[in-house]
PDB file of N, CA, C and O in Angstrom:
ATOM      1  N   UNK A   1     103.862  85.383  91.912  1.00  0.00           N
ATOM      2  CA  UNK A   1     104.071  86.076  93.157  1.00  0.00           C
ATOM      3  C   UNK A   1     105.029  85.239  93.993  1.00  0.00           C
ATOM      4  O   UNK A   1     104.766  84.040  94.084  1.00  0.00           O
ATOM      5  N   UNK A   2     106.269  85.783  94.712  1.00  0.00           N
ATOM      6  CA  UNK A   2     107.155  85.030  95.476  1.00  0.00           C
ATOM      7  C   UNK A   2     106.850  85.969  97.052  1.00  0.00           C
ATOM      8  O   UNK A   2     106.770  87.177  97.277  1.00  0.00           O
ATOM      9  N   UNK A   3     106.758  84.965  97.777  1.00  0.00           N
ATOM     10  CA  UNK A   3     106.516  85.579  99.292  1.00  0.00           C
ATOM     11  C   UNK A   3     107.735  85.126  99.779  1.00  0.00           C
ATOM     12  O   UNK A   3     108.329  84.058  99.628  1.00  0.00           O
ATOM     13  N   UNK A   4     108.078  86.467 100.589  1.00  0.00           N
ATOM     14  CA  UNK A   4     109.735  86.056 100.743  1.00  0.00           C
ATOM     15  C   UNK A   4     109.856  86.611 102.478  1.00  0.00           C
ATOM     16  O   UNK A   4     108.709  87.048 102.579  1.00  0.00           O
ATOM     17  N   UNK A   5     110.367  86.812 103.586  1.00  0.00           N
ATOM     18  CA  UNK A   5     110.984  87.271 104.566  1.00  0.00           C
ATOM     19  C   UNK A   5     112.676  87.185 104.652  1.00  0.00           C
ATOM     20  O   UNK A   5     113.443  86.271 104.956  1.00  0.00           O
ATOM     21  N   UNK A   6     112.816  88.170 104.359  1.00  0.00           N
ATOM     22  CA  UNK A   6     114.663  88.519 104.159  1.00  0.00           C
ATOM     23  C   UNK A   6     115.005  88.344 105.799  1.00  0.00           C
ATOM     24  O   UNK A   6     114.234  88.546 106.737  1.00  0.00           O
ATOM     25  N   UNK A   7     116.199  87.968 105.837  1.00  0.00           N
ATOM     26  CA  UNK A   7     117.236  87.394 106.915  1.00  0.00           C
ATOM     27  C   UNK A   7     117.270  88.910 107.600  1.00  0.00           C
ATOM     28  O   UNK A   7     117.312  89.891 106.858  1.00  0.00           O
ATOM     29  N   UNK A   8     117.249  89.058 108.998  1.00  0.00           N
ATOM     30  CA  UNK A   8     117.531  90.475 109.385  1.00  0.00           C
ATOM     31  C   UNK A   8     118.741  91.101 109.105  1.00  0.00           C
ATOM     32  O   UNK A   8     118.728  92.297 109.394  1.00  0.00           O
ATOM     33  N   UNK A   9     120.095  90.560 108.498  1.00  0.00           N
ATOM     34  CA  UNK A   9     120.762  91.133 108.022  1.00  0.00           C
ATOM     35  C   UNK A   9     120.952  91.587 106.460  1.00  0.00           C
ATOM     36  O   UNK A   9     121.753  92.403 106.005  1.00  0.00           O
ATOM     37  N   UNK A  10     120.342  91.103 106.041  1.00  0.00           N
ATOM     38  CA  UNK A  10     119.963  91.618 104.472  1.00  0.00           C
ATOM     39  C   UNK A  10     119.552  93.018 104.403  1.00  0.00           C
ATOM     40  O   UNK A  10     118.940  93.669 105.249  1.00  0.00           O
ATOM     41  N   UNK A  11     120.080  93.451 103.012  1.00  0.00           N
ATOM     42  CA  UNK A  11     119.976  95.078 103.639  1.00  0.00           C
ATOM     43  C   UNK A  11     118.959  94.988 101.764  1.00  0.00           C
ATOM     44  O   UNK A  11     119.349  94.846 100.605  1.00  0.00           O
ATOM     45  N   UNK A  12     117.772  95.141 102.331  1.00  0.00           N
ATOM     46  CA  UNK A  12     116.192  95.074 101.150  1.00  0.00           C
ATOM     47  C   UNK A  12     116.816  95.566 100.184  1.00  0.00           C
ATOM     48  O   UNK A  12     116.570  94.871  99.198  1.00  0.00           O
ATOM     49  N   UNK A  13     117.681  96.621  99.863  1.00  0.00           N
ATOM     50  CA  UNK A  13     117.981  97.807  98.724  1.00  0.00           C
ATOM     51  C   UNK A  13     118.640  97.266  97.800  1.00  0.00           C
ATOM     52  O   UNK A  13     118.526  97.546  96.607  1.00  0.00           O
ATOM     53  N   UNK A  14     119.608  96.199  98.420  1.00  0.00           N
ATOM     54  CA  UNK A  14     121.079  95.279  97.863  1.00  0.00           C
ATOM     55  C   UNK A  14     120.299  94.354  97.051  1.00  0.00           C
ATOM     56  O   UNK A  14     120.596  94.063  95.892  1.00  0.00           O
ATOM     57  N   UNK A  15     119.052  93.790  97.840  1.00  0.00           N
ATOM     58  CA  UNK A  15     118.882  92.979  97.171  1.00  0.00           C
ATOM     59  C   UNK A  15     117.905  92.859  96.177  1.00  0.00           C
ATOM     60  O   UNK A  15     117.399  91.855  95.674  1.00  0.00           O
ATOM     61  N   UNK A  16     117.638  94.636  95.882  1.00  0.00           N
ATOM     62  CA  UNK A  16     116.176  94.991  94.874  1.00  0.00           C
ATOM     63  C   UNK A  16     117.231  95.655  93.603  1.00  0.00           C
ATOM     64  O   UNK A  16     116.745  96.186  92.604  1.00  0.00           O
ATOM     65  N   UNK A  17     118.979  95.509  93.855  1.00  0.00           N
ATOM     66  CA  UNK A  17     119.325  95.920  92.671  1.00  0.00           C
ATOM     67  C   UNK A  17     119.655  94.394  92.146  1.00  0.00           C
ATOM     68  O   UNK A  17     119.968  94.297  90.960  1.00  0.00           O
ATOM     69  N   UNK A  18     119.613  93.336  92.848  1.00  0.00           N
ATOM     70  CA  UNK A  18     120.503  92.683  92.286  1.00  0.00           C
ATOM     71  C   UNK A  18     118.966  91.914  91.480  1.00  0.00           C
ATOM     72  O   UNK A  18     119.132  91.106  90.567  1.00  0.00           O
ATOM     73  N   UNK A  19     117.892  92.197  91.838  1.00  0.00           N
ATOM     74  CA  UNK A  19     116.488  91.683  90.803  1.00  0.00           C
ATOM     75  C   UNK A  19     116.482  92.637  89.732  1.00  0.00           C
ATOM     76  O   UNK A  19     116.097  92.393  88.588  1.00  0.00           O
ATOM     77  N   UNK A  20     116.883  93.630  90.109  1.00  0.00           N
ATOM     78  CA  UNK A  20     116.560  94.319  89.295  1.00  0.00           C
ATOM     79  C   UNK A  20     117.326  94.542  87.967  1.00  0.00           C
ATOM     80  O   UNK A  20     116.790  94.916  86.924  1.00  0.00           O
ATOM     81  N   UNK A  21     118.877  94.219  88.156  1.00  0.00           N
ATOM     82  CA  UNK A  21     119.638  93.601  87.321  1.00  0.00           C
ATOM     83  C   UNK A  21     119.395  92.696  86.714  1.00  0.00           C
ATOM     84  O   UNK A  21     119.333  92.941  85.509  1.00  0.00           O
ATOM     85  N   UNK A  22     119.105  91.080  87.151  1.00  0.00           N
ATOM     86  CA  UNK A  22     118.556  90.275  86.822  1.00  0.00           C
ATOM     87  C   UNK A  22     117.317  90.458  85.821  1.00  0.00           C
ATOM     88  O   UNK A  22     117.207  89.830  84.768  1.00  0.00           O
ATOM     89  N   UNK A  23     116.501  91.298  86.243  1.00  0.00           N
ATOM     90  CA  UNK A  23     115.524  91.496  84.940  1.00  0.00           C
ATOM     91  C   UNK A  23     115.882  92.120  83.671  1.00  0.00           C
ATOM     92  O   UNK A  23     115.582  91.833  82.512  1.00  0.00           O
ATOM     93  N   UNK A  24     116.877  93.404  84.373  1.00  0.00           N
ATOM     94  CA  UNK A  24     117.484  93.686  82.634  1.00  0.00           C
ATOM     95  C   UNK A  24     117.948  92.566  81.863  1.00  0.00           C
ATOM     96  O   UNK A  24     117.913  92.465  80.637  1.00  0.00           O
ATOM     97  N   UNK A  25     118.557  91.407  83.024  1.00  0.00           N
ATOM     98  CA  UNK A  25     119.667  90.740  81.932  1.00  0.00           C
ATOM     99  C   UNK A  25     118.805  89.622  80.913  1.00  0.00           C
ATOM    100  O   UNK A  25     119.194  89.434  79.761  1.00  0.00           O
ATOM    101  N   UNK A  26     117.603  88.913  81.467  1.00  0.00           N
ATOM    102  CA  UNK A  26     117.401  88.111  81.311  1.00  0.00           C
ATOM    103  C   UNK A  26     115.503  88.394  80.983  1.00  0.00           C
ATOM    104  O   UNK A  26     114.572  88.356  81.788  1.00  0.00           O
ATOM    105  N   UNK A  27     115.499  88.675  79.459  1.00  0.00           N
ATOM    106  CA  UNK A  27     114.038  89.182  78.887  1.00  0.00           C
ATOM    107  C   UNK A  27     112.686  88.447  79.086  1.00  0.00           C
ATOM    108  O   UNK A  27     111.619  88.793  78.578  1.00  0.00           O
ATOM    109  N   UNK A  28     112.922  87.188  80.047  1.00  0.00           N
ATOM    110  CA  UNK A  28     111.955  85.803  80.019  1.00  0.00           C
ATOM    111  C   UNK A  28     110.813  86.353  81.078  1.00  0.00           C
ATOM    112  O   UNK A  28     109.634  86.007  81.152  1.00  0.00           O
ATOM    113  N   UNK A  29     111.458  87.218  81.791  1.00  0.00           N
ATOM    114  CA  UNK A  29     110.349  87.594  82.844  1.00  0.00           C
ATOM    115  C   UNK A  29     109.413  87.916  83.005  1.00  0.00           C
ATOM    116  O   UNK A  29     109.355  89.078  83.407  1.00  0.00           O
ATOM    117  N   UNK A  30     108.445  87.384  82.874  1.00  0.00           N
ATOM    118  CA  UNK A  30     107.089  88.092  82.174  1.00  0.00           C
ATOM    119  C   UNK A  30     105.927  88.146  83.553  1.00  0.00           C
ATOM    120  O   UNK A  30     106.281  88.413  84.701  1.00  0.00           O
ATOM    121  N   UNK A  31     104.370  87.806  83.109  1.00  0.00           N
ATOM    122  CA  UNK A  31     103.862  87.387  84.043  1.00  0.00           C
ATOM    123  C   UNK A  31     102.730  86.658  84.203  1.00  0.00           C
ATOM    124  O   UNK A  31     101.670  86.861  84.796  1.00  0.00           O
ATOM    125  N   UNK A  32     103.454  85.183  83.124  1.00  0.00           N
ATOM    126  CA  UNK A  32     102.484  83.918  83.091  1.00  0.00           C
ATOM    127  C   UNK A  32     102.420  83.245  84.237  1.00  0.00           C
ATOM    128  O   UNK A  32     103.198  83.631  85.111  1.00  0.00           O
ATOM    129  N   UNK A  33     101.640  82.250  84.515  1.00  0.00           N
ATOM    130  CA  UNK A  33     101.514  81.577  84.921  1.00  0.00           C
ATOM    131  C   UNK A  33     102.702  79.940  84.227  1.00  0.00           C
ATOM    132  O   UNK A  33     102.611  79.296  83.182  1.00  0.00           O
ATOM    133  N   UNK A  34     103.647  79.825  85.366  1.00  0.00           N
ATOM    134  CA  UNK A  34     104.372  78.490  84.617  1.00  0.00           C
ATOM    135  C   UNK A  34     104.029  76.924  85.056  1.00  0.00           C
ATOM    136  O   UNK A  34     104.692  75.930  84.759  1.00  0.00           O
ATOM    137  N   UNK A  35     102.580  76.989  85.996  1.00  0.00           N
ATOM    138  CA  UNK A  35     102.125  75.970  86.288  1.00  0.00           C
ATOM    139  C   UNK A  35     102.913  75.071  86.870  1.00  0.00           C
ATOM    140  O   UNK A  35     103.027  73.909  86.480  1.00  0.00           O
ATOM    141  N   UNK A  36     103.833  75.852  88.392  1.00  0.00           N
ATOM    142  CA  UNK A  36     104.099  75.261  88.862  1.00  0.00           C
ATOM    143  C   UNK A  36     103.943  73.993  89.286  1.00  0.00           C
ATOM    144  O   UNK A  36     103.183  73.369  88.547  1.00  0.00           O
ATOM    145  N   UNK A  37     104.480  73.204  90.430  1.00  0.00           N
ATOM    146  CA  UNK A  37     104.507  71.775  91.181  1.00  0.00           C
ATOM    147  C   UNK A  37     103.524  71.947  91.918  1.00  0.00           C
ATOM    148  O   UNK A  37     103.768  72.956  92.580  1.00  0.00           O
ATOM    149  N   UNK A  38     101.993  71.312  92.340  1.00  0.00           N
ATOM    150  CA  UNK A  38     101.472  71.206  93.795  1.00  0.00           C
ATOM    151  C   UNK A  38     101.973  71.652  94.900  1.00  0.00           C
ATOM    152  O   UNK A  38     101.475  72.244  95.858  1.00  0.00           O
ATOM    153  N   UNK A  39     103.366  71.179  94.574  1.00  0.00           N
ATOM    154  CA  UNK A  39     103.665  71.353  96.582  1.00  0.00           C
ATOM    155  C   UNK A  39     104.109  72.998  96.705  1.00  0.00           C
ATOM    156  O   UNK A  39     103.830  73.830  97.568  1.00  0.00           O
ATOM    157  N   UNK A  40     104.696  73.067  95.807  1.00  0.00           N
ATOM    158  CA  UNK A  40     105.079  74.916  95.562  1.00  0.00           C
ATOM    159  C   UNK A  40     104.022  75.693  95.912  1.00  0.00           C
ATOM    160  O   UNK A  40     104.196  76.676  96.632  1.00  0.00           O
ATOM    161  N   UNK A  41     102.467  75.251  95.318  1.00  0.00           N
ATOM    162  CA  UNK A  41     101.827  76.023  95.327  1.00  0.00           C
ATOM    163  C   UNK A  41     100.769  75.889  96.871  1.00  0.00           C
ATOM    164  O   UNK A  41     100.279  76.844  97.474  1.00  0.00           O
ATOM    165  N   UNK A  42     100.665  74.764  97.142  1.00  0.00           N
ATOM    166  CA  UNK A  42     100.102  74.437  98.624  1.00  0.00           C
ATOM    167  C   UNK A  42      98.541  74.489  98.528  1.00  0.00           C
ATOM    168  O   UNK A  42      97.804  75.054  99.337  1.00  0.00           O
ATOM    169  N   UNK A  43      98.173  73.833  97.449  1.00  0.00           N
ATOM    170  CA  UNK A  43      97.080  73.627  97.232  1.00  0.00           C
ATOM    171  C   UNK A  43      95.896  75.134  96.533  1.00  0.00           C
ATOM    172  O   UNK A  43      94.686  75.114  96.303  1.00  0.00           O
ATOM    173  N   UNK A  44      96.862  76.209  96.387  1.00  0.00           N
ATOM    174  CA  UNK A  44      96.501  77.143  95.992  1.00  0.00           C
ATOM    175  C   UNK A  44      95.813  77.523  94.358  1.00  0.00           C
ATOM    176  O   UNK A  44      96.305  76.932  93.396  1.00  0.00           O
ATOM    177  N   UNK A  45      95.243  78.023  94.243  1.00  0.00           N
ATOM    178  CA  UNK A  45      95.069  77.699  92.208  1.00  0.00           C
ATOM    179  C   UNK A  45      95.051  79.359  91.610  1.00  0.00           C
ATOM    180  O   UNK A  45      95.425  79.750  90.504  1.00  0.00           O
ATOM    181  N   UNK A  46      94.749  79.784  92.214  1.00  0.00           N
ATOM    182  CA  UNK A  46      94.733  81.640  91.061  1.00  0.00           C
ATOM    183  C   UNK A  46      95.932  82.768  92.445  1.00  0.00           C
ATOM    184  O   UNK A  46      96.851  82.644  93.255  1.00  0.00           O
ATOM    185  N   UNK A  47      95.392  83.346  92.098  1.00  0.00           N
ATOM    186  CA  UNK A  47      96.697  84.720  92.474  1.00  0.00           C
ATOM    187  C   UNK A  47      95.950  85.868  91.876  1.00  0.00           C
ATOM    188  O   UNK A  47      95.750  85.817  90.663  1.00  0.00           O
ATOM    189  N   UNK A  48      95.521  86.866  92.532  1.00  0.00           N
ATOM    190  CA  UNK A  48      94.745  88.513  92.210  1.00  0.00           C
ATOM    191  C   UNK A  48      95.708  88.945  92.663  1.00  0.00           C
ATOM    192  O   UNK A  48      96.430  88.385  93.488  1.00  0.00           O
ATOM    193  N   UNK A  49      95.871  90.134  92.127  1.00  0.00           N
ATOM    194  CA  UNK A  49      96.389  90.951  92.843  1.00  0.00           C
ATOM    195  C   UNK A  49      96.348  92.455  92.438  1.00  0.00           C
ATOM    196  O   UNK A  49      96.816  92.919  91.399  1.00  0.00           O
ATOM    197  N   UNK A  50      95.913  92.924  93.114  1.00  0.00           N
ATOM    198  CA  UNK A  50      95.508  94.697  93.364  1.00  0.00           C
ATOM    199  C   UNK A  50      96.523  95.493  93.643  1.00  0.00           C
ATOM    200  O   UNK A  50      97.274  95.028  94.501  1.00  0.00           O
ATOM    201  N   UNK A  51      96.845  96.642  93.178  1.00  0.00           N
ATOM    202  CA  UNK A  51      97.513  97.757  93.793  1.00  0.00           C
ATOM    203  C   UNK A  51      96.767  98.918  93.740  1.00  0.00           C
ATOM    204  O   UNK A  51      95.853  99.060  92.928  1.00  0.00           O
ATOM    205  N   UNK A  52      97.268 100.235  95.002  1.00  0.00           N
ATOM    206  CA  UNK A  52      96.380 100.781  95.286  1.00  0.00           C
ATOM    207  C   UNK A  52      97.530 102.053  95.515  1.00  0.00           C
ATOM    208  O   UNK A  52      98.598 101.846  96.091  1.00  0.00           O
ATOM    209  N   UNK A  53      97.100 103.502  94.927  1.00  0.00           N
ATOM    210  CA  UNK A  53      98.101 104.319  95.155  1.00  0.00           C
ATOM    211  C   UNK A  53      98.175 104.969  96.529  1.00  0.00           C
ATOM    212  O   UNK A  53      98.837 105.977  96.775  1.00  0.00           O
ATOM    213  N   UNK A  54      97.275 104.148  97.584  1.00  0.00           N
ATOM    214  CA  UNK A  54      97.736 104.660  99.070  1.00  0.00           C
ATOM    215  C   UNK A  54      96.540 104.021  99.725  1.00  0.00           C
ATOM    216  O   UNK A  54      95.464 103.663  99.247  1.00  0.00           O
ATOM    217  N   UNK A  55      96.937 103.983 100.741  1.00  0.00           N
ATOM    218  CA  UNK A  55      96.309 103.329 101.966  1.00  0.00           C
ATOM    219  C   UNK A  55      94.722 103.793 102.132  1.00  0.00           C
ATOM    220  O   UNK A  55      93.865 103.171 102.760  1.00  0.00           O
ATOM    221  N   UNK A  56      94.581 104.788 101.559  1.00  0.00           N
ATOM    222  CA  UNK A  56      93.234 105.840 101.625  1.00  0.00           C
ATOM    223  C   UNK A  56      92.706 105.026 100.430  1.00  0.00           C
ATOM    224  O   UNK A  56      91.668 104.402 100.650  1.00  0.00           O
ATOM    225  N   UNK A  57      93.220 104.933  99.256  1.00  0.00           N
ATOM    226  CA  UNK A  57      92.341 104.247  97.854  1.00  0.00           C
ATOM    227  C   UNK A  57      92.332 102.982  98.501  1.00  0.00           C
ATOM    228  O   UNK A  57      91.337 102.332  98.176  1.00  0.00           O
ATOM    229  N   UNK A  58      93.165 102.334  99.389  1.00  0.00           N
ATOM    230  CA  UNK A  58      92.529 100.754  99.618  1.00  0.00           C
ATOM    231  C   UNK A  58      91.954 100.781 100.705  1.00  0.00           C
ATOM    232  O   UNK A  58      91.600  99.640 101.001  1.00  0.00           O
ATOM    233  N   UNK A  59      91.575 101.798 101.746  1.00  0.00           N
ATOM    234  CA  UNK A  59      90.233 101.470 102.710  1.00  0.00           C
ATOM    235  C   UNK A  59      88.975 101.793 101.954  1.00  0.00           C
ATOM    236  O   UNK A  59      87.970 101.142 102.238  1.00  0.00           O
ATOM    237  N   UNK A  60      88.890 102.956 100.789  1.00  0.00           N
ATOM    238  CA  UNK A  60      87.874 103.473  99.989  1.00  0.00           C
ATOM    239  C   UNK A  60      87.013 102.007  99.404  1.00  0.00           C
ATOM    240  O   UNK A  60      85.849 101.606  99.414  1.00  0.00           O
ATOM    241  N   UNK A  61      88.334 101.514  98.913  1.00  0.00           N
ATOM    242  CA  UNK A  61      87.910 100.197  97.671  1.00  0.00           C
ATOM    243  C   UNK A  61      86.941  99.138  98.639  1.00  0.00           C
ATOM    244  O   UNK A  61      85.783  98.740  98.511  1.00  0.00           O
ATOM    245  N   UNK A  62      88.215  98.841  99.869  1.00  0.00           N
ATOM    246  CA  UNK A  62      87.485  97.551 100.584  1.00  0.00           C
ATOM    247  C   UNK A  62      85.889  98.219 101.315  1.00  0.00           C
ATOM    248  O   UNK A  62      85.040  97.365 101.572  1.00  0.00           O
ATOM    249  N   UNK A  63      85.670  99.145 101.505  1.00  0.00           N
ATOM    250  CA  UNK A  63      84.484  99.505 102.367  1.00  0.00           C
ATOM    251  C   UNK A  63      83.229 100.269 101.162  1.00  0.00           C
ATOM    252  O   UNK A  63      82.129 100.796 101.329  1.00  0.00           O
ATOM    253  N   UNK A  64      84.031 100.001 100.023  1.00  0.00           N
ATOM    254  CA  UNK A  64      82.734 100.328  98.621  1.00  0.00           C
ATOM    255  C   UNK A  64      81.515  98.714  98.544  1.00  0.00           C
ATOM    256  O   UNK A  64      81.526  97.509  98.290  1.00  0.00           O
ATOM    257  N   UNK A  65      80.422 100.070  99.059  1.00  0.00           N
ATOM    258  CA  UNK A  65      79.043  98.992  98.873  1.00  0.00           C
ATOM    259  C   UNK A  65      79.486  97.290  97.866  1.00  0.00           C
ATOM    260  O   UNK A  65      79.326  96.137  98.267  1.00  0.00           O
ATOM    261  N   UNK A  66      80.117  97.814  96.373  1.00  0.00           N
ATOM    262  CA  UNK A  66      80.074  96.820  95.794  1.00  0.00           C
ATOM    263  C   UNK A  66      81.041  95.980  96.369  1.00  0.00           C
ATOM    264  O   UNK A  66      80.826  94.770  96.283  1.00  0.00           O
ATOM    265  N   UNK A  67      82.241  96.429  97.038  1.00  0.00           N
ATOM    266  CA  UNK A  67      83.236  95.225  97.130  1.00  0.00           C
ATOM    267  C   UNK A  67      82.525  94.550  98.627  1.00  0.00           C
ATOM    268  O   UNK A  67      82.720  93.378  98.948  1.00  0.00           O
ATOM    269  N   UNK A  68      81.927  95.232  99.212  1.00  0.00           N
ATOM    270  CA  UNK A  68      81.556  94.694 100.359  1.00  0.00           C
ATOM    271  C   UNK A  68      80.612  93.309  99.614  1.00  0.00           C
ATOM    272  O   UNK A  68      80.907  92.154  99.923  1.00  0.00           O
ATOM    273  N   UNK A  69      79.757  93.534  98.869  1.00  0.00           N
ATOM    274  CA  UNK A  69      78.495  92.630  98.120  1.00  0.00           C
ATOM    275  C   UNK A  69      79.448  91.275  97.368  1.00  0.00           C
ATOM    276  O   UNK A  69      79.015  90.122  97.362  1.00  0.00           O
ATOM    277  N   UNK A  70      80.951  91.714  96.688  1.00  0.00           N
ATOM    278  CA  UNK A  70      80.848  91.117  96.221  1.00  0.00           C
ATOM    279  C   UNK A  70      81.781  89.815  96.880  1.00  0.00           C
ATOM    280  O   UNK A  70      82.018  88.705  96.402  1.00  0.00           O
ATOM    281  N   UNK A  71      82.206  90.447  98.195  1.00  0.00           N
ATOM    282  CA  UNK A  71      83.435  89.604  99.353  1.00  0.00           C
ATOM    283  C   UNK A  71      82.316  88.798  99.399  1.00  0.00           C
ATOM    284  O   UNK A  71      82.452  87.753  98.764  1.00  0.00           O
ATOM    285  N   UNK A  72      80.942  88.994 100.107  1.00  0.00           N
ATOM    286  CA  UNK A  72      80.364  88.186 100.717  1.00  0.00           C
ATOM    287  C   UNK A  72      79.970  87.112  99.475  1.00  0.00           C
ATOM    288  O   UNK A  72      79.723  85.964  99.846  1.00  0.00           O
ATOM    289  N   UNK A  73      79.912  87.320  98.411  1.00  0.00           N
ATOM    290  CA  UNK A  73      79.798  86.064  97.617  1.00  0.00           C
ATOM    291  C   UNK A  73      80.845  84.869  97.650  1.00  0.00           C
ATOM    292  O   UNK A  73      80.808  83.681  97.970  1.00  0.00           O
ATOM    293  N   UNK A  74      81.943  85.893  97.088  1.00  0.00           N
ATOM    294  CA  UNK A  74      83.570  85.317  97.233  1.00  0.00           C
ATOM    295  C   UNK A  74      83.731  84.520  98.231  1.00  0.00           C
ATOM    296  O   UNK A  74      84.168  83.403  97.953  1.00  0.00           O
ATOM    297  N   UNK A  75      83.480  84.786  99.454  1.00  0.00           N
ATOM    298  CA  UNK A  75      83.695  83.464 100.488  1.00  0.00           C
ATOM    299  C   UNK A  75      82.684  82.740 100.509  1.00  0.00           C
ATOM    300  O   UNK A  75      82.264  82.282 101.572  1.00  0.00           O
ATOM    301  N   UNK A  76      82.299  82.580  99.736  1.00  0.00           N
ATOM    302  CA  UNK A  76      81.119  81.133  99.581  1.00  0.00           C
ATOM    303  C   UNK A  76      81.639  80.573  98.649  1.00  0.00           C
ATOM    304  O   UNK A  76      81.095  79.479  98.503  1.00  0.00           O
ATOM    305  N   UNK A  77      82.677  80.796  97.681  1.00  0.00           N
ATOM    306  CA  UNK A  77      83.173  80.138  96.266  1.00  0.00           C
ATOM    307  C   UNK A  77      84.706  79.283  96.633  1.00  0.00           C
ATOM    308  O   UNK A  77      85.292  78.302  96.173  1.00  0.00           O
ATOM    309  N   UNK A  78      84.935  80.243  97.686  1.00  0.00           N
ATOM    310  CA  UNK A  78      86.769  79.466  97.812  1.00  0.00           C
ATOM    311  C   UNK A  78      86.729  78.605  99.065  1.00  0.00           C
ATOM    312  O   UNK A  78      85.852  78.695  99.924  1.00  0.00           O
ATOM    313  N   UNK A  79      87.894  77.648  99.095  1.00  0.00           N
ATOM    314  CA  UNK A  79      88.100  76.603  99.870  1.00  0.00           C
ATOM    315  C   UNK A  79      88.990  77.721 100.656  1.00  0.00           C
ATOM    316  O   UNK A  79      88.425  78.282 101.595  1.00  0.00           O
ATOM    317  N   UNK A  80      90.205  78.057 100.382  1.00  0.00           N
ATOM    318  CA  UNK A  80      90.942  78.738 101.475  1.00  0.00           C
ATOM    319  C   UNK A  80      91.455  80.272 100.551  1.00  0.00           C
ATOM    320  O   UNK A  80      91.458  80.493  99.340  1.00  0.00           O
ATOM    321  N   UNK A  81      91.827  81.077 101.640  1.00  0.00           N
ATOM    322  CA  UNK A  81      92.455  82.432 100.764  1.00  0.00           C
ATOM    323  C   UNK A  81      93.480  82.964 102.030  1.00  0.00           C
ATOM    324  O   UNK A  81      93.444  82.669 103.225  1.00  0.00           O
ATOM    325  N   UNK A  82      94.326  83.785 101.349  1.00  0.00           N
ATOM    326  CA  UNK A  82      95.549  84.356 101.840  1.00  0.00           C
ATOM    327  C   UNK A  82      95.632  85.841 101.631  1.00  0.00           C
ATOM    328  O   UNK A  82      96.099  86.176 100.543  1.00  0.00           O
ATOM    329  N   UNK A  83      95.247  86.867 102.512  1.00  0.00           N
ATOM    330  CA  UNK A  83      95.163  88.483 102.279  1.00  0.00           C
ATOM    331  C   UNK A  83      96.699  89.018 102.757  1.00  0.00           C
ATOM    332  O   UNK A  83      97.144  89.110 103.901  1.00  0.00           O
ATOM    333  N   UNK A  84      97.246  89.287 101.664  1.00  0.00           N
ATOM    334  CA  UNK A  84      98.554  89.724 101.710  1.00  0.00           C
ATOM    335  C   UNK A  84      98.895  91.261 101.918  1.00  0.00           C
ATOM    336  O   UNK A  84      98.892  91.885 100.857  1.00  0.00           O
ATOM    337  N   UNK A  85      99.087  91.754 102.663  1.00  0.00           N
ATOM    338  CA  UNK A  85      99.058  93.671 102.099  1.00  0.00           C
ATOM    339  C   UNK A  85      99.664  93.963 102.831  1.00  0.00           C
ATOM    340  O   UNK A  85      99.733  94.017 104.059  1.00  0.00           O
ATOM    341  N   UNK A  86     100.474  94.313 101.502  1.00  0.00           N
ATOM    342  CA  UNK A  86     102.384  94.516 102.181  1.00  0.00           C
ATOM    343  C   UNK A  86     102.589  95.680 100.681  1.00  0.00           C
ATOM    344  O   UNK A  86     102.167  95.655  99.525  1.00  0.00           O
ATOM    345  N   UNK A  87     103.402  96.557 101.426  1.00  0.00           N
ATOM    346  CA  UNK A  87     103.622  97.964  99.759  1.00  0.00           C
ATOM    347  C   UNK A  87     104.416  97.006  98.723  1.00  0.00           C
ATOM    348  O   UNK A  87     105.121  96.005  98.852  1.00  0.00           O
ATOM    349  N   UNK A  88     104.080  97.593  97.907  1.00  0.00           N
ATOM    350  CA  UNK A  88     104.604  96.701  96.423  1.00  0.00           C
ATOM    351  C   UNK A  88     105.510  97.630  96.199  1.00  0.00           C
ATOM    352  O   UNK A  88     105.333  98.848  96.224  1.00  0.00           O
ATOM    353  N   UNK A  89     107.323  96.554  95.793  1.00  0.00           N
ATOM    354  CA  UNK A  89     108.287  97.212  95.430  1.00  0.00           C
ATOM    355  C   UNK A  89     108.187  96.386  93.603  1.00  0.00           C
ATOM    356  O   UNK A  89     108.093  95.197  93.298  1.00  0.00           O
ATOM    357  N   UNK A  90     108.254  97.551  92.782  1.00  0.00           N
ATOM    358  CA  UNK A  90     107.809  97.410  91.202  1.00  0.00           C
ATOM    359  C   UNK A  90     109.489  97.058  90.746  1.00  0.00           C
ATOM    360  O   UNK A  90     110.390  97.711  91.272  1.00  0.00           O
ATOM    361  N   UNK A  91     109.762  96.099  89.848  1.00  0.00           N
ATOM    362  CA  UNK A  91     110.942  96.146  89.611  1.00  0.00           C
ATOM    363  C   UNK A  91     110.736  95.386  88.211  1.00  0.00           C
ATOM    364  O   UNK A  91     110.187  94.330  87.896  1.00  0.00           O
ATOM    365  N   UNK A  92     111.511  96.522  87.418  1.00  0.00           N
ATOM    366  CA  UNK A  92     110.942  96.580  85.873  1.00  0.00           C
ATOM    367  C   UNK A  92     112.624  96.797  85.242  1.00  0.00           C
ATOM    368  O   UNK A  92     113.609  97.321  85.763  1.00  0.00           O
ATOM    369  N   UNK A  93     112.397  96.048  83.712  1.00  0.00           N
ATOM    370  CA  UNK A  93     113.819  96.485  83.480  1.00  0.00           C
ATOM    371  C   UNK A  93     113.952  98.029  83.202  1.00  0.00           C
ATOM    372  O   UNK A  93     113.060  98.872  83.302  1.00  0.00           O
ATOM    373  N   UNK A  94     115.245  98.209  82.835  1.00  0.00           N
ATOM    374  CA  UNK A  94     115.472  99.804  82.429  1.00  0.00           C
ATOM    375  C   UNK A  94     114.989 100.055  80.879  1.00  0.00           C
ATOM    376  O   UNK A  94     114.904  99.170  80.028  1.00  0.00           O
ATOM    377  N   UNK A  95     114.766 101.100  80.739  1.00  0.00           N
ATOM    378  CA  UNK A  95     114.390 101.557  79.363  1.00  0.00           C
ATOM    379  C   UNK A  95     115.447 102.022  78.461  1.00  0.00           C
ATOM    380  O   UNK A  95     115.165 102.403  77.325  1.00  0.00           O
TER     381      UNK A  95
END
């Protein structure tokens, strides 16, 4: 996962062809883990990540009896966490 904030003149579209190019060109892209450096990662160790086909399936999910049961465990297990939820732009090579 790369967390990014584009420059206000960056125009998002320009720069989702030029990844997206990049993935055709270059087949390595996968989605291991490359065990980054410490400092890259900021003391962080796993990465989840959920997608949800609309805003309605992710209030459904977070307010389901079980996910409610199973948050409250979850923050008894982790040192720190980061809730990211931002729309996911998918960028896959061409077929």
């Amino acid at each position: 996962m790369l967390l990014v904030k584009f420059k206000q003149d960056v125009v998002e579209e320009d720069f989702l062809k030029q990844i997206e190019q990049l993935v055709n060109e270059i087949d390595l892209i996968k989605g291991k883990d490359t065990e980054s450096h410490e400092k890259v990662r900021q003391g962080y160790t796993h990465a989840m990540i959920m997608a949800f086909n609309n805003k309605e399936d992710y209030e459904t999910c977070v307010s389901h009896p079980k996910e409610v049961e199973f948050s409250a465990v979850f923050v008894t297990l982790v040192e720190k966490f980061v809730v990211l939820n931002f729309p996911v732009v998918y960028v896959k090579a061409s077929s």
